[in-house]
C-alpha positions in Angstrom: 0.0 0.0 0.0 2.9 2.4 0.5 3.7 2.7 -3.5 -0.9 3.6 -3.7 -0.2 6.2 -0.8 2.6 8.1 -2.7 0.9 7.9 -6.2 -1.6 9.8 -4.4 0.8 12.3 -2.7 2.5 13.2 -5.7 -0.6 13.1 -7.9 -2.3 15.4 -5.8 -2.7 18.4 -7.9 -3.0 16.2 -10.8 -5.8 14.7 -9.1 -7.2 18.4 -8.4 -7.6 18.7 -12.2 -8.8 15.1 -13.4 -11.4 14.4 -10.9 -13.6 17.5 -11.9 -12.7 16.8 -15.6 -13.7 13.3 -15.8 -17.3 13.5 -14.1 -17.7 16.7 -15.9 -16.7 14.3 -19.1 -19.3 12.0 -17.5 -22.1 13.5 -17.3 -22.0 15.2 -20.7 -21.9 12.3 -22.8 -23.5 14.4 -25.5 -20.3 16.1 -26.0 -17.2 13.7 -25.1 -17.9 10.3 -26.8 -16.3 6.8 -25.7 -13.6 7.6 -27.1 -12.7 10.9 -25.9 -13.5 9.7 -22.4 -11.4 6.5 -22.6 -8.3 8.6 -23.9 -8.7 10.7 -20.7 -8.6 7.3 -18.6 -5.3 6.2 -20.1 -3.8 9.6 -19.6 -4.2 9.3 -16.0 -3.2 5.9 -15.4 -0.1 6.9 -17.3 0.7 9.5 -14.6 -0.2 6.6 -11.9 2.6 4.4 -13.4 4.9 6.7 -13.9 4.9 8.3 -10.5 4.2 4.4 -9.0 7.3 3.0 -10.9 5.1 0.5 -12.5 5.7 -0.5 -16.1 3.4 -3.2 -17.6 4.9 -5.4 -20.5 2.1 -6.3 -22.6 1.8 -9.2 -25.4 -0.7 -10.7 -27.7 -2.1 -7.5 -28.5 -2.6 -9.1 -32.2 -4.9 -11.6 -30.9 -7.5 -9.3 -30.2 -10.6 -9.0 -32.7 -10.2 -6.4 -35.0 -14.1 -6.0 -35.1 -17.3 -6.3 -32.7 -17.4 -6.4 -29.5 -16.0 -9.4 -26.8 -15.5 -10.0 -23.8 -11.7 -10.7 -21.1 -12.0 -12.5 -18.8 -8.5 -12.2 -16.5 -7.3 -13.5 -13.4 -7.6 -11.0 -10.6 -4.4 -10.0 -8.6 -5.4 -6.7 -7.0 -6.1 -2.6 -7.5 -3.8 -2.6 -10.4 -5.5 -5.5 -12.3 -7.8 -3.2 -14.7 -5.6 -0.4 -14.8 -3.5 -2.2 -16.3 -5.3 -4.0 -19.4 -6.8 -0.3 -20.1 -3.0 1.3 -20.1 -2.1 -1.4 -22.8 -5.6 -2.0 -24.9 -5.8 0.6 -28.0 -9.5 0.4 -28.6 -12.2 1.4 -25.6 -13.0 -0.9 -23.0 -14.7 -0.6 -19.7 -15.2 -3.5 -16.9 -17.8 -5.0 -14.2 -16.5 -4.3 -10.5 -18.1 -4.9 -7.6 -20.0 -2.6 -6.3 -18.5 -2.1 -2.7 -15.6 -1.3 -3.8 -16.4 1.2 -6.3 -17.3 4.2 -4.6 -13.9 5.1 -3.3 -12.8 8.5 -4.5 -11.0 8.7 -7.9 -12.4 5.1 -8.3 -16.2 6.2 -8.6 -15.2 8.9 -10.8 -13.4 5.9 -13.7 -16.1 4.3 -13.2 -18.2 7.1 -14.3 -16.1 7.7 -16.9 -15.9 4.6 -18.6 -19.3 3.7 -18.0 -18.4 0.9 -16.1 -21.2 -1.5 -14.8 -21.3 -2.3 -10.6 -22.5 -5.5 -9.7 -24.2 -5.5 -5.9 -23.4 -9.2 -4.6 -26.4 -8.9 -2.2 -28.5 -8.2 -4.8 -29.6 -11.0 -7.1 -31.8 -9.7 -9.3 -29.6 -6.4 -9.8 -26.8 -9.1 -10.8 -29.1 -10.8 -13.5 -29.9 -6.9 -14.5 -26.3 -6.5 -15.2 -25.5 -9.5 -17.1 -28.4 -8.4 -19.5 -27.0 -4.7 -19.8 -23.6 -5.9 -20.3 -24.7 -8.4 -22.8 -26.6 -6.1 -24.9 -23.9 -3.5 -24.8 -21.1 -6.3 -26.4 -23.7 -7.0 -28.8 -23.6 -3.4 -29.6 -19.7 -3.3 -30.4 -18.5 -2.4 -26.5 -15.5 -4.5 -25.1 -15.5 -5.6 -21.2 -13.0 -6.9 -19.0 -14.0 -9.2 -15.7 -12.6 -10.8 -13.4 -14.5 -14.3 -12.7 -12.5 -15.0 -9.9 -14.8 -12.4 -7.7 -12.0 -11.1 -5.4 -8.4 -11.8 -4.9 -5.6 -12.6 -2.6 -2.6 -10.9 -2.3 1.3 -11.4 -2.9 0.9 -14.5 -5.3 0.4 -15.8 -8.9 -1.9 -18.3 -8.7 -5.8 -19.2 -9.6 -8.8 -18.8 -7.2 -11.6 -20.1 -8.2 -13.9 -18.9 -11.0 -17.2 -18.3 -10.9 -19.2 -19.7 -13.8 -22.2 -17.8 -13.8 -20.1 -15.0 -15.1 -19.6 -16.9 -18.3 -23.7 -16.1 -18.8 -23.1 -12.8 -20.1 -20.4 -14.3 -23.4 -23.2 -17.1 -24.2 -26.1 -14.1 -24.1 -23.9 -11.6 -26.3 -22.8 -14.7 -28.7 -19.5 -13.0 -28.6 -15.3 -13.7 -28.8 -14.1 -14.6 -25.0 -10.6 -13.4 -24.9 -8.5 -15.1 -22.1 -6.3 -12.5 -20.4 -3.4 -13.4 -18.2 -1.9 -11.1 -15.7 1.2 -11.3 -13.8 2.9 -9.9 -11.1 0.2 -7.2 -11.3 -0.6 -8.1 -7.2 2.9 -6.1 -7.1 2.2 -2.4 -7.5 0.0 -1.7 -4.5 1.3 -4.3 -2.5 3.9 -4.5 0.5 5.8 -1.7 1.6 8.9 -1.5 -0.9 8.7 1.7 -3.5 11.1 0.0 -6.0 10.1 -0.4 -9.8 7.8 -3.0 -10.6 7.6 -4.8 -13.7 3.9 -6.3 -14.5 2.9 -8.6 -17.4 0.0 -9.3 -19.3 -0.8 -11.3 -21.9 -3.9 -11.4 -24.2 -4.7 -15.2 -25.6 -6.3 -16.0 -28.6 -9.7 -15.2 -29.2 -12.5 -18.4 -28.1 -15.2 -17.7 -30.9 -18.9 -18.3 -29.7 -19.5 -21.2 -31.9 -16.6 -22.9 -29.4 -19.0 -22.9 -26.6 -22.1 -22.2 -27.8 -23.9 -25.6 -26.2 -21.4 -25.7 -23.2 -22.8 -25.5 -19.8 -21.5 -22.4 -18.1 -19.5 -24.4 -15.9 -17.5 -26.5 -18.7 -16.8 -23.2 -20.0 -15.3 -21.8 -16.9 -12.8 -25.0 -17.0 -11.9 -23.9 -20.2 -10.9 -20.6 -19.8 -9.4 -21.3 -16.1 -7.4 -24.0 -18.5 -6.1 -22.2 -20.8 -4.8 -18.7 -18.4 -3.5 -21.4 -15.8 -0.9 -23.2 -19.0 0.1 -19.4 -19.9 0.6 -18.5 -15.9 2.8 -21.6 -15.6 4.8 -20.9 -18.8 5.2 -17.3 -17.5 6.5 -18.8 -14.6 8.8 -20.9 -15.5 10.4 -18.1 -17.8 10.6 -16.0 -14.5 12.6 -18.9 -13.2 15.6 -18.7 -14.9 
């Protein structure tokens, strides 16, 4: 938490100027398209790294669809996780969080921005709402990132568990599930050293709906868990040597 603590000290004034900019961006959507808006995000998570030490070594970026909407699905380390895919993904995305945790200051305001959905985990027929909205919006051309994993544990590489109902929202929007693989992204906001941090991430191959079209939600969730756990070991071992 110390390197999240002195982003924000040294950011401060920074922050001063952004945080009135984005939700004016917000809620004038009539004026600052998707676009507009999701150049503004990067911008700032730019400054994040930069004064974090954080640099985020991206590949795979040639896997991703070229046109139409999909959906990433990632394994979740920590803060950093979406920050991270948005710094290194050219076209606009946004991302499902959970809801708790998205009214933080500076937090609320991306969220805003991005038009990012929050899913209440009390609230079962707000979670079905979202799965709809989300769904209809990919089938529009928009591009999500979640994190199935619902939560994560700190200072390590490995899988929790994935939820499969998550995997819903791909079958409704009959699009591309892109498998995305993070590394050492549990690092930046993390434990007490300030040293440079070096995150990965890599983008898999695209799973086209007609892959999993008559899969069960859960079978689906195996192959996706699958496919990021090979990539996290082969990362690994890499790291190894």
């Amino acid at each position: 938490m110390v390197r999240f603590f002195i982003v924000i000290i040294s950011c401060f004034f920074l922050i001063l100027y952004y945080v009135p900019k984005m939700s004016y961006y917000a809620r004038h959507g009539e004026k600052y398209d998707e676009e507009t808006c999701y150049r503004m995000a990067q911008v700032m998570i730019e400054h994040v790294k930069k004064r974090g030490r954080i640099e985020t070594v991206a590949s795979g970026m040639e896997n991703l669809p070229t046109e139409g909407g999909y959906i990433m699905f990632a394994n979740h380390q920590g803060k950093y996780d979406a920050l991270g895919v948005i710094s290194v993904h050219e076209k606009p995305c946004t991302y499902v969080m959970d809801a708790k945790r998205s009214h933080l200051f500076i937090v609320t305001q991306l969220c805003e921005l991005l038009k990012a959905k929050r899913l209440d985990k009390t609230d079962l027929r707000q979670q079905v709402q979202v799965i709809n909205d989300v769904a209809t919006e990919i089938k529009a051309g928009r591009r999500y990132i979640l994190f199935p994993e619902g939560g994560y544990d700190h200072n390590h590489n490995s899988l929790r568990g994935f939820l499969p109902g998550s995997f819903k929202i791909a079958q409704k929007a009959k699009c591309p599930i892109v498998p995305v693989v993070l590394y050492d992204s549990f690092k930046p906001f993390e434990g007490k050293s300030f040293r440079k941090v070096i995150t990965q991430l890599h983008f898999l191959p695209p799973i086209p709906y007609e892959t999993f079209a008559d899969m069960k939600t859960y079978e689906i969730r195996d192959m996706v868990v699958s496919l990021i756990q090979n990539q996290l070991d082969k990362m690994e071992s890499l790291n190894d040597w």
